[in-house]
N, C-alpha and C positions, 0 to 999 in steps of 0.2 A: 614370831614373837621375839625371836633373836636381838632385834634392835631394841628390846625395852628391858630387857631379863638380863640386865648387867649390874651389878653389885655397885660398881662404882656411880657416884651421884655427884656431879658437877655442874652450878647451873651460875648462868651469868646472865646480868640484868644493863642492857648497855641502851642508848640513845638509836634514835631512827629515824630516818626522812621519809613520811609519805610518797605518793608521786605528787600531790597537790600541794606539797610544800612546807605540807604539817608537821610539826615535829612529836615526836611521839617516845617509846619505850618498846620494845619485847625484850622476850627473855629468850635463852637459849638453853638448854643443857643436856649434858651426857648424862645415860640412866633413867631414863623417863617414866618407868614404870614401876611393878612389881618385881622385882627381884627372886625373890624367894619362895617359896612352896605354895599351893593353892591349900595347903593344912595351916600354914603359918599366917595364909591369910583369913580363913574364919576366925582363926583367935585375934587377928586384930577387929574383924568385924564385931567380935565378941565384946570385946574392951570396948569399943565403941562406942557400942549400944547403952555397954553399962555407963559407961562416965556420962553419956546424953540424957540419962534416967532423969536427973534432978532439973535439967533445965530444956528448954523448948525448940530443940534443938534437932533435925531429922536427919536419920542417918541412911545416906540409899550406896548402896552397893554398886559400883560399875563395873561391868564385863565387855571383853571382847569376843568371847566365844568364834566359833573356827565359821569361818567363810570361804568357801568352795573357790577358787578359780577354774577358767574356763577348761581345763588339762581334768581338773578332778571330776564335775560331774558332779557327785555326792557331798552330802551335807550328812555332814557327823551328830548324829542324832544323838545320841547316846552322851555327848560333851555337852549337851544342852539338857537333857534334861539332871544327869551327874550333878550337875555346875549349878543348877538352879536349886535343886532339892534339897542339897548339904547347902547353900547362904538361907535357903528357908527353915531349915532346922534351926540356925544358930536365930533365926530373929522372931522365931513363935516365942522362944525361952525367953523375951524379954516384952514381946506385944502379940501374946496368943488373944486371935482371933481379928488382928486388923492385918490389910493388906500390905504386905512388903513392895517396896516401891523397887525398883529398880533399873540403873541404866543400861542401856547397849552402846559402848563405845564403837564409833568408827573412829579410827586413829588417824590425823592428818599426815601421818606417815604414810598411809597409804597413797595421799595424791602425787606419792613419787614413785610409787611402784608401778610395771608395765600392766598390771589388773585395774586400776583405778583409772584407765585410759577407756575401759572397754565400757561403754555407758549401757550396754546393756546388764551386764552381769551386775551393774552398781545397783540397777534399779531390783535388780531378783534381790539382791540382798538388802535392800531397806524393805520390799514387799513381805519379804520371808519370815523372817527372823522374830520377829514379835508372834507370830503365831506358833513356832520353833517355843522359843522361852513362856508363853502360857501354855503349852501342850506339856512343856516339862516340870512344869509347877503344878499339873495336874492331882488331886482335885481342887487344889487348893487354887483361890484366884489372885493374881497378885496385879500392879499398878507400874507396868512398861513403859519407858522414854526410850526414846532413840537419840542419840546424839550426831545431829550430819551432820558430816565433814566438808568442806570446800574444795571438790575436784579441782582437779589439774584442769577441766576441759573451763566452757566459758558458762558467762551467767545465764543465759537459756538454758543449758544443763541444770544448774543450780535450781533455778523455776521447776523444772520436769523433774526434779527430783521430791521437792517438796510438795507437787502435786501427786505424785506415785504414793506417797504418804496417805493422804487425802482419797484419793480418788484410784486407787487401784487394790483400797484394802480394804477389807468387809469382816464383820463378825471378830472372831477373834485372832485375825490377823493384821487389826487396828489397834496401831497403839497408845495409850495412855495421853502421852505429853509426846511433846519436840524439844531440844534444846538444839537451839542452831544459832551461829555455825562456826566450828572451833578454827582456828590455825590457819595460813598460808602456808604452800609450798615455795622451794626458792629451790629448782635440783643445780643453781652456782652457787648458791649460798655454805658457805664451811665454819663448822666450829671441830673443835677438837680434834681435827684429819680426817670428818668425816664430809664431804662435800653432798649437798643435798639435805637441806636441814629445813622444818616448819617454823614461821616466822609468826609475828604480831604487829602491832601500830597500828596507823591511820588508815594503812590500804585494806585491813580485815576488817574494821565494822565500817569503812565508805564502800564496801563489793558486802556485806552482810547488809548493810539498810540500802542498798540501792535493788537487791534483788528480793528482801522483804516490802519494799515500796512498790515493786511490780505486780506482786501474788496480790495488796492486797487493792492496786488501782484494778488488776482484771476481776476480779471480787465485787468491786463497787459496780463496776462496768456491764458486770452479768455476763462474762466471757467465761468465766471459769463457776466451778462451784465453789462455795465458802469453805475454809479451811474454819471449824472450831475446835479444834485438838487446845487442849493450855500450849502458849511454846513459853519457853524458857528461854532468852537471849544471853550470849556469852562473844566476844570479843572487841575488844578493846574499849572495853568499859571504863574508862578513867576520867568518866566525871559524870554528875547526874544530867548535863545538860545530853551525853550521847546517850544516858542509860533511858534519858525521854523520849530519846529518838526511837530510841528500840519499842519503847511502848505506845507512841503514836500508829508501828506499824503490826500491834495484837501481844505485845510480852506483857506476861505479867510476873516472871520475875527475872533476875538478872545475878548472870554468875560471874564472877573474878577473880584473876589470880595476879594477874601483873602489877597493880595497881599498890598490891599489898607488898610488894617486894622492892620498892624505890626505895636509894638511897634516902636515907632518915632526913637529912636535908632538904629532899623538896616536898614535906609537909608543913605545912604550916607551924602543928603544934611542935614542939619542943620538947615534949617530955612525955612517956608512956611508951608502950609498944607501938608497931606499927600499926598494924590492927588499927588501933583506937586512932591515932594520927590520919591512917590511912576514913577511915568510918566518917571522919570529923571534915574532911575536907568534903566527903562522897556526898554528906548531906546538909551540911549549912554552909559552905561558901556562898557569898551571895550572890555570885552571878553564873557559877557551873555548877552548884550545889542543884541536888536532888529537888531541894525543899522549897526551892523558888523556884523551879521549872513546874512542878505539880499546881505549882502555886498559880505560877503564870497560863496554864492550860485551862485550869479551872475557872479561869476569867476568860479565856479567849472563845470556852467550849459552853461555857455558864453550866458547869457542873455542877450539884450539889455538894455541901459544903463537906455533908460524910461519906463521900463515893473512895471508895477503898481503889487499890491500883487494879486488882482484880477484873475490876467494874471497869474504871479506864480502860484497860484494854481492850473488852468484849466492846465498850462501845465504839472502839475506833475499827475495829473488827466487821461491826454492822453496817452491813452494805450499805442501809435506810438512811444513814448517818452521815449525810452527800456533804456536811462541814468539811469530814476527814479530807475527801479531795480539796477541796478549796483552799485548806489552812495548812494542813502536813508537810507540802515543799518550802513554804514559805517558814516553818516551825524549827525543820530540820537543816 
């Protein structure tokens, strides 16, 4: 945790070239995480909670709790269920009697350490861990995501990983939701003297929708079993027409960070925060906007008129639904 527990926080938001010529955006920065005390961070979870009171807004906790390498052997039991029971405390005090949702961060830092090579030990740890964190929330049941990471190794790994998910986990060592899949690695890449740094742009959601197009063409195919977990999609979401792509291939919803950090200049609107600049481009541009890709699906899929995104994705999910194949490459 060394590389994230650094006080100092510096982040830079610069320009990027695909391989395919795309031009694109990541971000960089020194500080990536948590800094400060696991006591100072329930009281931010606490604040949280309370400012989210008044409006509709869900607040989930991420952790990275301790994962074994090959040298240790053991799994630190005790930091799992410590960790889980004290952010269970802080979030009954505000929603006693609904389930705490919460995620399991893999850090895409890890696709540059000599652990995240070893494809077997990667798989113990997406297997594990959810069972780990519901046995430490015990009796209490709560609502686990996994967050995978994008190995260093290649996109057949990435497939076997999300099936390990799927198909190597039973009972309550199944988890909740997915969000996939954060960050490249680059071990030339340097910001700040530090070489070996996680990246963004074009090349992370064209290697994220290229190996969500495989899970779900063996899916349709009847080679694999079905993946129904919710997943949640996350990289390089900067427009609605990729954030469609992501849900032709089963997302039904979709997380952002870079998008919101462009210089004030390349939004359209002119005045307001980013956010809302950022929000406005996401969803009504008219030809990368959200709102006209939903739109366009809905004619091409002959959806009903009130199929929520939810419903979208289950049904691009169902195997029975042999459109998916036919129309998805052509869409994307």
């Amino acid at each position: 945790m060394s590389e994230w527990a650094i006080e100092e926080t510096r982040m830079i938001v610069e320009r990027i070239v695909g391989r395919d010529g795309t031009n694109g955006w990541t971000v960089s920065w020194k500080g990536r995480g948590w800094y400060d005390t696991f006591e100072k961070y329930l009281e931010f979870f606490d604040e949280a909670l309370s400012v989210a009171k008044s409006v509709p807004v869900l607040i989930v906790p991420s952790c990275k709790y301790h994962l074994p390498g090959v040298s240790e052997g053991q799994w630190k039991i005790g930091e799992y269920e410590y960790t889980t029971q004290k952010l269970l405390k802080v979030w009954q005090q505000h929603h006693p009697g609904i389930r705490m949702p919460i995620e399991k961060d893999f850090s895409p830092t890890l696709a540059g350490s000599d652990r995240a090579a070893q494809a077997e030990i990667i798989l113990q740890w997406l297997t594990r861990v959810t069972g780990l964190i519901r046995r430490g929330a015990a009796p209490t049941p709560i609502s686990i995501g996994l967050k995978v990471f994008n190995a260093i190794l290649d996109d057949g790994f990435q497939l076997e990983m999300l099936r390990a998910n799927n198909e190597r986990c039973s009972g309550e060592d199944t988890p909740d939701f997915l969000v996939y899949a954060n960050r490249l690695f680059d071990p030339n890449r340097e910001f700040d003297g530090v070489r070996g740094i996680a990246y963004g742009g074009p090349d992370l959601s064209v290697r994220n929708l290229a190996v969500l197009a495989e899970v779900r063409l063996l899916e349709n195919l009847g080679s694999i079993p079905v993946c129904t977990l919710p997943l949640s999609a996350t990289g390089n979401i900067v427009s609605g027409r990729i954030a469609a792509g992501y849900l032709l291939r089963g997302a039904s919803s979709f997380q952002i960070h870079t998008y919101f950090q462009l210089p004030s200049g390349e939004y359209t609107m002119t005045s307001g925060g980013k956010t809302a600049r950022a929000l406005l481009e996401l969803y009504f541009h008219p030809e990368e906007g959200l709102l006209a890709w939903l739109l366009h699906l809905r004619r091409v899929f002959n959806w009903p008129v009130d199929l929520n995104i939810k419903q979208m994705a289950d049904f691009c999910v169902e195997p029975a639904n042999k459109v998916w194949a036919e129309h998805a490459p052509a869409l994307s």
